[in-house]
N, CA, C and O of each residue as an XYZ file, in Angstrom:
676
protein
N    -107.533    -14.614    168.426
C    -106.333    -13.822    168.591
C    -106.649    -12.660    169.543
O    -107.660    -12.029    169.231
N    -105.998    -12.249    170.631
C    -105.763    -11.737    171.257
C    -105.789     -9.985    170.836
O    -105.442     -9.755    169.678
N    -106.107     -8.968    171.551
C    -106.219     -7.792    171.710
C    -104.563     -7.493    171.048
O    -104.508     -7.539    169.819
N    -103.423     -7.237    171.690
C    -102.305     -7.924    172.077
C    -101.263     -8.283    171.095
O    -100.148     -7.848    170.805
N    -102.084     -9.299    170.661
C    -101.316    -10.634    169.209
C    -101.427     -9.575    167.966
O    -100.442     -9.346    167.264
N    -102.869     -8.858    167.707
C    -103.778     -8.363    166.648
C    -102.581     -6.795    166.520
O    -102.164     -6.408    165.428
N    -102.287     -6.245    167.590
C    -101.572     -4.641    167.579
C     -99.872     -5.268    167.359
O     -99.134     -4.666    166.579
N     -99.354     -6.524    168.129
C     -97.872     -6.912    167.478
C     -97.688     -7.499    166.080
O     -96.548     -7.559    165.620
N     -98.847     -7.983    165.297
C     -99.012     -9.085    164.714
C     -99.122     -7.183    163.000
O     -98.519     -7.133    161.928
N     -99.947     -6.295    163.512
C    -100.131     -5.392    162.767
C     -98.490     -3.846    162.875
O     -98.169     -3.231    161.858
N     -97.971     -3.654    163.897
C     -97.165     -2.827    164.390
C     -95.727     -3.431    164.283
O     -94.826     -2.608    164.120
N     -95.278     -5.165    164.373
C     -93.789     -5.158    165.007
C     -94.049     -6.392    164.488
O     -94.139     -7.322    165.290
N     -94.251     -6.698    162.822
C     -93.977     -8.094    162.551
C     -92.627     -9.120    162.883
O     -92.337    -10.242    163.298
N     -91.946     -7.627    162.287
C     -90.468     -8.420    162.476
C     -89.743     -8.069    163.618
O     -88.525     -7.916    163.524
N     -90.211     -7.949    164.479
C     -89.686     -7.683    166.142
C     -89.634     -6.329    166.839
O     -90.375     -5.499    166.312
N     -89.175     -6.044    167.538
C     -88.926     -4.519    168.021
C     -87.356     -4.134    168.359
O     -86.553     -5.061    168.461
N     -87.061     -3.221    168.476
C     -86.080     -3.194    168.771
C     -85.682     -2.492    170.103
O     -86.279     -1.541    170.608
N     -84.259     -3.297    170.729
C     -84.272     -3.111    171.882
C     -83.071     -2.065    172.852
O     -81.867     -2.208    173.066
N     -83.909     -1.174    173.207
C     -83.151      0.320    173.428
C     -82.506      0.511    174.949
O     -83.145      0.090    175.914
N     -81.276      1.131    175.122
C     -81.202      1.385    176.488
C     -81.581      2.277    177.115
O     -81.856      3.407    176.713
N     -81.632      1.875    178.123
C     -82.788      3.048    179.169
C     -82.552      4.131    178.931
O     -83.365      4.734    178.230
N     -81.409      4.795    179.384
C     -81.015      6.092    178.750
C     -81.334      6.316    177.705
O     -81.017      7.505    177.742
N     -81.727      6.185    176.709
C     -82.099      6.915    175.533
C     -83.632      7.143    175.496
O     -84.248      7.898    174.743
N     -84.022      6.489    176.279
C     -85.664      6.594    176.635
C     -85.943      7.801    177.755
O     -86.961      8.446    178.006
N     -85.101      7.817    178.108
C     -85.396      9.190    179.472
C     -84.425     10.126    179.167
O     -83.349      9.634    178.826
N     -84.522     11.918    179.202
C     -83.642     12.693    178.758
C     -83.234     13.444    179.839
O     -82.400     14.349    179.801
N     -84.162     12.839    181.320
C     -83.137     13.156    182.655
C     -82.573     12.140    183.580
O     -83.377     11.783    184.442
N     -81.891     11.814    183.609
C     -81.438     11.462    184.577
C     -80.360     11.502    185.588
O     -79.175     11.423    185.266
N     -80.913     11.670    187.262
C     -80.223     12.321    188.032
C     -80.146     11.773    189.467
O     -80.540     10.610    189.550
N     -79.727     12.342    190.632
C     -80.353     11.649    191.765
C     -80.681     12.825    192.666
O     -80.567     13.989    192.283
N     -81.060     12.505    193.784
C     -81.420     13.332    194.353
C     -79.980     13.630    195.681
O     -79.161     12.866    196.190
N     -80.177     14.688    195.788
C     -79.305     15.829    197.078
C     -79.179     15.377    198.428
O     -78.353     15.845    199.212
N     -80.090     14.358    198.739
C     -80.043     14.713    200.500
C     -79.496     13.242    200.909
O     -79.125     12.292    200.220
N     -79.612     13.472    202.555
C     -79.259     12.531    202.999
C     -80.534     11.788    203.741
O     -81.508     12.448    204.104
N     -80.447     10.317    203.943
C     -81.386      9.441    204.415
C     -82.369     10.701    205.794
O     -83.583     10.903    205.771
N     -81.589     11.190    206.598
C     -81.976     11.439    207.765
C     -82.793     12.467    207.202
O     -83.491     12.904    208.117
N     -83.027     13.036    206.178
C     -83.427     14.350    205.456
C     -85.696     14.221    205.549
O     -86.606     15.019    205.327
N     -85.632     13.102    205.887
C     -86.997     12.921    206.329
C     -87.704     13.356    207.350
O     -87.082     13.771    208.328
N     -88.432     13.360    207.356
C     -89.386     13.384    209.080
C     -90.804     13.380    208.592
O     -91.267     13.445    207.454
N     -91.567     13.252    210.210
C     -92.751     12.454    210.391
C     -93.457     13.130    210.034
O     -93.228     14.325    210.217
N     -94.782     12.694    209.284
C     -95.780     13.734    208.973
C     -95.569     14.603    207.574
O     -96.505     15.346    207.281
N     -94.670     14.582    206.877
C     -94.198     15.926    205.914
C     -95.272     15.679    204.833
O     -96.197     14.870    204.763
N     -94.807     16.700    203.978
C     -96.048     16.783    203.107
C     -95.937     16.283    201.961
O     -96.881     15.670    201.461
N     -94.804     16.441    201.345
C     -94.309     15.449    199.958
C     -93.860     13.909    200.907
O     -93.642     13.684    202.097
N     -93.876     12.879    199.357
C     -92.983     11.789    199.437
C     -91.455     12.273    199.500
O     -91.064     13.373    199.109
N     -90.578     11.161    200.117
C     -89.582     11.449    200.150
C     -88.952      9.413    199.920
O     -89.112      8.405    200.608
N     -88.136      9.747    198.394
C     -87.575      8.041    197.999
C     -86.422      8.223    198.996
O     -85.845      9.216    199.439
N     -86.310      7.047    199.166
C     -85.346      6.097    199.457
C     -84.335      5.005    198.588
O     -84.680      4.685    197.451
N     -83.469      4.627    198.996
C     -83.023      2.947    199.004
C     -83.753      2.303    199.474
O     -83.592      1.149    199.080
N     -84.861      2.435    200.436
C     -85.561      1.663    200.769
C     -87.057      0.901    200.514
O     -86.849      1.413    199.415
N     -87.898      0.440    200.460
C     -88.778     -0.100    200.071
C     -89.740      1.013    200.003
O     -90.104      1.604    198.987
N     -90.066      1.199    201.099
C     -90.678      2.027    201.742
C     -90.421      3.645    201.657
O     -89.416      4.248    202.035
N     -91.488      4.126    201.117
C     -91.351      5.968    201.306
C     -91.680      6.269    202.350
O     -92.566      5.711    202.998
N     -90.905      7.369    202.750
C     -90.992      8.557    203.357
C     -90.978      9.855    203.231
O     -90.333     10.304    202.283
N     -91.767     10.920    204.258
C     -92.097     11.838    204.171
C     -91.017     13.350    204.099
O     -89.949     13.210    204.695
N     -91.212     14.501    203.531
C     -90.245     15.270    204.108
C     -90.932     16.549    203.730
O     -91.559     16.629    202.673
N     -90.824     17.586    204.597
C     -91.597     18.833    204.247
C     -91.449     19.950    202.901
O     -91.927     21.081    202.812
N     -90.458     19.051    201.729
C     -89.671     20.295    200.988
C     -89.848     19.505    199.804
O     -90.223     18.334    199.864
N     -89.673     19.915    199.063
C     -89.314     19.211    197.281
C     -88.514     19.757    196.306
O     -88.293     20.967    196.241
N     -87.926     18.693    195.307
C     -86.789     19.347    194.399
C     -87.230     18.981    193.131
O     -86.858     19.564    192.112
N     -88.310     17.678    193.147
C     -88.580     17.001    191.664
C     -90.023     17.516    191.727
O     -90.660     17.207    192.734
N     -90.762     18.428    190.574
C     -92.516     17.931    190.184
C     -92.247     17.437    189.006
O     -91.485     18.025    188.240
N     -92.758     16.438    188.737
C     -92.511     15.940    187.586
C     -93.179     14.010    187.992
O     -93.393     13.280    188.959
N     -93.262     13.999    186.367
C     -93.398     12.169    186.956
C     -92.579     11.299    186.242
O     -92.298     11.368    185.045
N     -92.120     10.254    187.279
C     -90.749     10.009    187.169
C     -90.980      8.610    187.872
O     -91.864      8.342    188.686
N     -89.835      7.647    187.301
C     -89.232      6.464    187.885
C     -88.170      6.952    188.814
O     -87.357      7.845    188.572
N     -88.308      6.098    190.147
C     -87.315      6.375    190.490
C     -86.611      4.988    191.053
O     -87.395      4.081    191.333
N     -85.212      4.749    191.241
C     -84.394      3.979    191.080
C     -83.198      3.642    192.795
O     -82.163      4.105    193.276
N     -84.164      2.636    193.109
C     -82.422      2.895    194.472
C     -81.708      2.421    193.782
O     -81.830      1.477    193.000
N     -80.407      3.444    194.181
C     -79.286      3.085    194.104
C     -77.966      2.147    194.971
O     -76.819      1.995    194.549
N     -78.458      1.679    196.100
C     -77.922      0.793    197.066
C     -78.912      0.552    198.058
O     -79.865      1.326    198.149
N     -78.822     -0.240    198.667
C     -79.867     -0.793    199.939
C     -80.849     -1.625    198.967
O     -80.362     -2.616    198.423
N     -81.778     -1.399    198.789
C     -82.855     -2.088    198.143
C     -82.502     -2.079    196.643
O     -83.435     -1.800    195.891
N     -81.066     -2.391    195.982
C     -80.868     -2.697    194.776
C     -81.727     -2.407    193.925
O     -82.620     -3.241    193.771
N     -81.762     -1.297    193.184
C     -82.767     -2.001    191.951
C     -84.070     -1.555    192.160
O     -84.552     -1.223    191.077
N     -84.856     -1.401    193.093
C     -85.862     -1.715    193.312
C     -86.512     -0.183    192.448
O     -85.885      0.853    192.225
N     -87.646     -0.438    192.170
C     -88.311      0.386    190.958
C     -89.633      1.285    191.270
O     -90.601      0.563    191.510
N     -89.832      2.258    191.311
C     -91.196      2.847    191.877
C     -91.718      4.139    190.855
O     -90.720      4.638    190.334
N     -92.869      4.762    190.455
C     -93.075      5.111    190.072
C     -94.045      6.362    190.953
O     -94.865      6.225    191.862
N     -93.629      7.389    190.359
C     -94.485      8.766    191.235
C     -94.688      9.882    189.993
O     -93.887      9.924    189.059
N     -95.908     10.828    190.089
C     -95.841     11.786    189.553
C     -96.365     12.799    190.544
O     -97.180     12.549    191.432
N     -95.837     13.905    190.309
C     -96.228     14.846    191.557
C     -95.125     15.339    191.889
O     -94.162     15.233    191.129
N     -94.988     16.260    193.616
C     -94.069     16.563    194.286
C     -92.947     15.961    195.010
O     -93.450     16.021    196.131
N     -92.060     15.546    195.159
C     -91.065     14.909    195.636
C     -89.764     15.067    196.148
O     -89.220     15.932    195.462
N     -89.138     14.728    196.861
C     -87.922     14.667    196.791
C     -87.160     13.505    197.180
O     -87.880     12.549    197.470
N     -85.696     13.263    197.290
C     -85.218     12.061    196.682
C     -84.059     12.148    197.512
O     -83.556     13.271    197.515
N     -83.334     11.054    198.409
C     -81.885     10.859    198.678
C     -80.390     10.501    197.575
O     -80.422      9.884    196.510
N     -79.616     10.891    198.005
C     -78.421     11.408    197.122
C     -78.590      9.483    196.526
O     -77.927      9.426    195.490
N     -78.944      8.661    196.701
C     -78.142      7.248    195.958
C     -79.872      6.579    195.384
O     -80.168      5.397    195.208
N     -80.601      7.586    195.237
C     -81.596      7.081    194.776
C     -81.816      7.608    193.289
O     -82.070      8.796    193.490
N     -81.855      7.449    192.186
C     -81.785      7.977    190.652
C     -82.866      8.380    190.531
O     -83.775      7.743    191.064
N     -83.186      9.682    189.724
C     -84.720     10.174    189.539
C     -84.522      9.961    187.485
O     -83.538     10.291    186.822
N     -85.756      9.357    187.002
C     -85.237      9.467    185.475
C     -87.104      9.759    184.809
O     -88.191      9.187    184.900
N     -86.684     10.673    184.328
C     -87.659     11.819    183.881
C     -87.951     11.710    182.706
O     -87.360     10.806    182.115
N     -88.947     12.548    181.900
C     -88.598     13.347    180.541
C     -88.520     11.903    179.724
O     -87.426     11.498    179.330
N     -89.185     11.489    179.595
C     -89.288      9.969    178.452
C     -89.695     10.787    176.994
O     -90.430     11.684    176.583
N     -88.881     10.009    176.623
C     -88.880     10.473    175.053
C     -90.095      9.563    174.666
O     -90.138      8.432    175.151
N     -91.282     10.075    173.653
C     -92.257     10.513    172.875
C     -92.660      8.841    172.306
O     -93.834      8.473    172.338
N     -91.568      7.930    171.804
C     -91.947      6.630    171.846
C     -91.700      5.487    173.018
O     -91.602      4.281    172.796
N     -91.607      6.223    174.510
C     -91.525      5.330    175.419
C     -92.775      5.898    176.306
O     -92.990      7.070    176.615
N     -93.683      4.511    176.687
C     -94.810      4.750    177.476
C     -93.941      4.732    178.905
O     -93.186      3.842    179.298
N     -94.340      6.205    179.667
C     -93.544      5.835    181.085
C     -94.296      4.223    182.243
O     -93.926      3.846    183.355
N     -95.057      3.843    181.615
C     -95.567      2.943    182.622
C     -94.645      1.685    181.947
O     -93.868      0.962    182.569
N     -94.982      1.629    180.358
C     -94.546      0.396    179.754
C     -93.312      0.040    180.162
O     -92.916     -1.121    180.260
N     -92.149      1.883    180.618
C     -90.491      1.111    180.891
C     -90.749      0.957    182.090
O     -89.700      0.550    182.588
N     -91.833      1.068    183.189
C     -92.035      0.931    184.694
C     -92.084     -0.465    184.374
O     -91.011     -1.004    184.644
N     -92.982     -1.285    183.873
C     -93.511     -2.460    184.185
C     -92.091     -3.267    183.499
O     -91.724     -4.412    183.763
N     -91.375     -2.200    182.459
C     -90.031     -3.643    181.623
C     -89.155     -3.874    182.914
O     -88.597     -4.877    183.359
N     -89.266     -2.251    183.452
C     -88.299     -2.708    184.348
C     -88.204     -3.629    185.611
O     -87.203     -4.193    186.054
N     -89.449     -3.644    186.067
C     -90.450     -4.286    187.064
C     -90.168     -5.587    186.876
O     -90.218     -6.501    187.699
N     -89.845     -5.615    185.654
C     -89.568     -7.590    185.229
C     -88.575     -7.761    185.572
O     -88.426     -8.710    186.342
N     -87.124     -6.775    185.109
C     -86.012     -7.695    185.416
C     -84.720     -6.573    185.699
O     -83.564     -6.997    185.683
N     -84.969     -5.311    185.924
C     -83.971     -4.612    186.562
C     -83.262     -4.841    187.933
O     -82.073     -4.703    188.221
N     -84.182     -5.178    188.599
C     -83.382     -5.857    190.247
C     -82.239     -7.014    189.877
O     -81.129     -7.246    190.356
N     -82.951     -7.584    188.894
C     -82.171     -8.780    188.903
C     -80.783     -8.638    187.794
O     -79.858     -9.451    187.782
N     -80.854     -7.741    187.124
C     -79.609     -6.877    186.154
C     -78.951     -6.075    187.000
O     -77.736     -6.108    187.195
N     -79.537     -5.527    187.387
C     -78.564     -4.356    189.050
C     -77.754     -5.411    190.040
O     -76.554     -5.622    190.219
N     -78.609     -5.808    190.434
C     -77.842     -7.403    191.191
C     -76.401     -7.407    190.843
O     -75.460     -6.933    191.479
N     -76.414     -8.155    189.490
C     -75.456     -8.585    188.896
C     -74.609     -7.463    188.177
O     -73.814     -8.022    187.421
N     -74.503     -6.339    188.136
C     -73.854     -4.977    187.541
C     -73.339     -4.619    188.965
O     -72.157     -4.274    188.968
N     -73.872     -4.622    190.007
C     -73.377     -4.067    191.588
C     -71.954     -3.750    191.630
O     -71.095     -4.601    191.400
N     -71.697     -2.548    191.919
C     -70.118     -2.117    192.491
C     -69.816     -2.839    193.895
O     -70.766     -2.380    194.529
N     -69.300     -3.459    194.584
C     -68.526     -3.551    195.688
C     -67.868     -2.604    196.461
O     -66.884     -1.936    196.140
N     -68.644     -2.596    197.768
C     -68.400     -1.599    198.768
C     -68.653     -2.170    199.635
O     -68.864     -3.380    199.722
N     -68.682     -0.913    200.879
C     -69.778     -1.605    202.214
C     -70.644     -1.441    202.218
O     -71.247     -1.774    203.238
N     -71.302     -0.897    201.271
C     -73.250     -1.307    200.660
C     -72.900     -1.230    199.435
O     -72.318     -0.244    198.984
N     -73.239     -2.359    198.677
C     -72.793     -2.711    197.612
C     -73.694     -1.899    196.403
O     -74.867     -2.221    196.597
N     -73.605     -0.961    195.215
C     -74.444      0.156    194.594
C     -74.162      0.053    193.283
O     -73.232     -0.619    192.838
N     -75.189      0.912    192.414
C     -74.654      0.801    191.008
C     -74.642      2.034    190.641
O     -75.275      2.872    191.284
N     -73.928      2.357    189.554
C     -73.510      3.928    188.894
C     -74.346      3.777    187.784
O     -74.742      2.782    187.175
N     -74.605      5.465    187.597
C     -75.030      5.663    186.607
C     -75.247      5.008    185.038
O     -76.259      5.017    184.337
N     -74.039      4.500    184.799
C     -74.126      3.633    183.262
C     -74.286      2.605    183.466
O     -73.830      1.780    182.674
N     -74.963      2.207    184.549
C     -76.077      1.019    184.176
C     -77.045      1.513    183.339
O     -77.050      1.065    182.193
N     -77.726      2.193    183.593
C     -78.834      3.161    182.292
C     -78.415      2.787    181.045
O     -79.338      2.644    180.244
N     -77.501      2.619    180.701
C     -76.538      2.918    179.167
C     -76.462      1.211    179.092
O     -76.658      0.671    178.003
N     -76.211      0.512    180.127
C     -76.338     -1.271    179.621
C     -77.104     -1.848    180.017
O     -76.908     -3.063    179.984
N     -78.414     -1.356    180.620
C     -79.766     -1.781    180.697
C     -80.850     -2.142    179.340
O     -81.252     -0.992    179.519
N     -81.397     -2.474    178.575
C     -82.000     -2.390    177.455
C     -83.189     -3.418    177.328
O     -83.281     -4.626    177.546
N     -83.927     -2.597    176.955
C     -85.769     -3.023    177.120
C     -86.152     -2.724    176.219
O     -86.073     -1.529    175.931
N     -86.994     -3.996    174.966
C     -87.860     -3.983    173.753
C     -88.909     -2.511    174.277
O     -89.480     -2.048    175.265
N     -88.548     -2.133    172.253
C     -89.534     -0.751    172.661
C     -90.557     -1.288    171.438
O     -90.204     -1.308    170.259
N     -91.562     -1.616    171.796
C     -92.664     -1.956    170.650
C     -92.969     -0.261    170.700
O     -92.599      0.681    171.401
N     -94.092     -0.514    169.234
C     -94.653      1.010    168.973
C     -95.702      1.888    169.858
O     -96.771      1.319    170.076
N     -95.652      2.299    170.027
C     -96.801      2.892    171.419
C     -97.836      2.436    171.444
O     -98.113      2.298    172.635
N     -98.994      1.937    170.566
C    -100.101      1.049    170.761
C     -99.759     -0.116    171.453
O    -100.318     -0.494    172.482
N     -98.940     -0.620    170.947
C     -98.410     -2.194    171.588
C     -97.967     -1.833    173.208
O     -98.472     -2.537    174.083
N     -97.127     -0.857    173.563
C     -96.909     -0.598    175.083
C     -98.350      0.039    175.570
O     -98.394     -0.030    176.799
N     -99.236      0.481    175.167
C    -100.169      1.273    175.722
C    -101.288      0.039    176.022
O    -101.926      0.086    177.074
N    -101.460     -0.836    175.266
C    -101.977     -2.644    175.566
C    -101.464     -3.122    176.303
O    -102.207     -3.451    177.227
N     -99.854     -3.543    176.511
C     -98.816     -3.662    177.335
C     -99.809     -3.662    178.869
O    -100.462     -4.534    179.442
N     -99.489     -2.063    179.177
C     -99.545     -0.989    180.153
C    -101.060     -1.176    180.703
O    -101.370     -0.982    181.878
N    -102.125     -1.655    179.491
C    -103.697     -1.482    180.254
C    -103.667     -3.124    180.927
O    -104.081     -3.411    182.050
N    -103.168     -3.931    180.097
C    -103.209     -5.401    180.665
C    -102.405     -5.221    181.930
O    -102.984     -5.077    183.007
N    -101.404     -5.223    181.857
C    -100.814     -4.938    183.838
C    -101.286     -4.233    184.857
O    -101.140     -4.500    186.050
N    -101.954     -3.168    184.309
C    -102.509     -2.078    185.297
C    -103.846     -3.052    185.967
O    -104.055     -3.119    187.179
N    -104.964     -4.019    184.563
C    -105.822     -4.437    185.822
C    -105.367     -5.666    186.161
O    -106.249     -6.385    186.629
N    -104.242     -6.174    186.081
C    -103.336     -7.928    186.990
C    -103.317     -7.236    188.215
O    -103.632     -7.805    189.260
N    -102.875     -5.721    188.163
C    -102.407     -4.835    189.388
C    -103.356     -4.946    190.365
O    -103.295     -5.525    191.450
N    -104.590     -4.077    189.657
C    -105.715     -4.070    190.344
C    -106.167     -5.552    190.744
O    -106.545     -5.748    191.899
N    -106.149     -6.220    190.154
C    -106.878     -7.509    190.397
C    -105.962     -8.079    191.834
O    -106.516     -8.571    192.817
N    -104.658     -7.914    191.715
C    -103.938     -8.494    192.421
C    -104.186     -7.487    193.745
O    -103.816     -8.154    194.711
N    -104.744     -5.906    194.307
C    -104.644     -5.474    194.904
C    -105.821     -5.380    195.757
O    -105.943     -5.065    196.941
N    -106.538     -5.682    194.991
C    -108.291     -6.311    195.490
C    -108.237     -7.599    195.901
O    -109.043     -7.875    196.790
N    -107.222     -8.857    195.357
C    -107.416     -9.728    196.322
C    -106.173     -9.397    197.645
O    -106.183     -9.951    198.744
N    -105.556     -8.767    197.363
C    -104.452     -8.428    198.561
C    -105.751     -8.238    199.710
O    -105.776     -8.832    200.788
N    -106.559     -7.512    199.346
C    -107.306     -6.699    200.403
C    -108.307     -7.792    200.855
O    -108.553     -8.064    202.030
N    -108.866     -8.400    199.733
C    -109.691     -9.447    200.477
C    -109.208    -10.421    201.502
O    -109.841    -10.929    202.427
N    -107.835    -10.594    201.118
C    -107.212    -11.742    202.384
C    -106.868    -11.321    203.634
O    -106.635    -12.027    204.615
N    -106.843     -9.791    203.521
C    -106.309     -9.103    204.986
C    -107.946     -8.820    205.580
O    -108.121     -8.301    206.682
């Protein structure tokens, strides 16, 4: 039996129960600026909608935080702690309440929020999601040993997976 099996098998016989995001984070917000609000070289990160960070010389968030596009790159999920700042359609969600490991809701979400945002999408001319998706999003909260096992098993798939990234390049 498994590391894993031994902490669900002792913690969450009869299952876990499954919470929405919002109640796991006690901020959530987005950020002020606009895309162009970047430039080259700056000294903080600066999120996006886009895959890809960028730089900008100023910050509004220290803190460590998920952060969330809100249109362009749907969904897409990143994790920072530190200095930052953030474009107006990108969600910053903070302040995790005491039985949520912030990595464990990184990695729930990592599984299948793109693909729940997807399908929640408002219709526009960049198609986006509002805020109460948070509120109909919902991810098993095992007891913190069980996410903190969770969280060490993904972290070295991560590593493992980022060491062979490097070996093939």
């Amino acid at each position: 039996m498994s590391r894993l099996e031994e902490l669900i098998q002792q913690h969450c016989p009869d299952g876990v129960e499954y919470m929405p995001l919002s109640k796991l984070c006690q901020s959530i917000k987005t950020g002020k600026l606009n895309a162009n609000a970047m430039v080259e070289g700056g000294q903080y990160p600066f999120f996006t909608c886009s895959d890809k960070v960028f730089a900008i010389d100023r910050y509004s968030f220290d803190t460590e935080a998920l952060l969330v596009a809100g249109n362009g790159y749907l969904g897409n999920v990143k994790y920072y702690k530190g200095k930052f700042d953030a474009y107006q359609r990108t969600y910053v969600l903070s302040d995790f309440v005491e039985n949520a490991d912030i990595m464990y809701v990184y990695y729930a979400m990592q599984n299948s929020f793109r693909d729940y945002a997807l399908k929640q999408q408002k219709d526009g001319s960049v198609p986006y999601i509002t805020i109460g998706i948070f509120d109909s999003y919902h991810i098993p909260v095992p007891p913190l040993p069980v996410q903190e096992e969770i969280v060490r098993i993904l972290d070295n798939f991560a590593e493992l997976q980022a060491e062979l990234q490097a070996e093939l390049q």
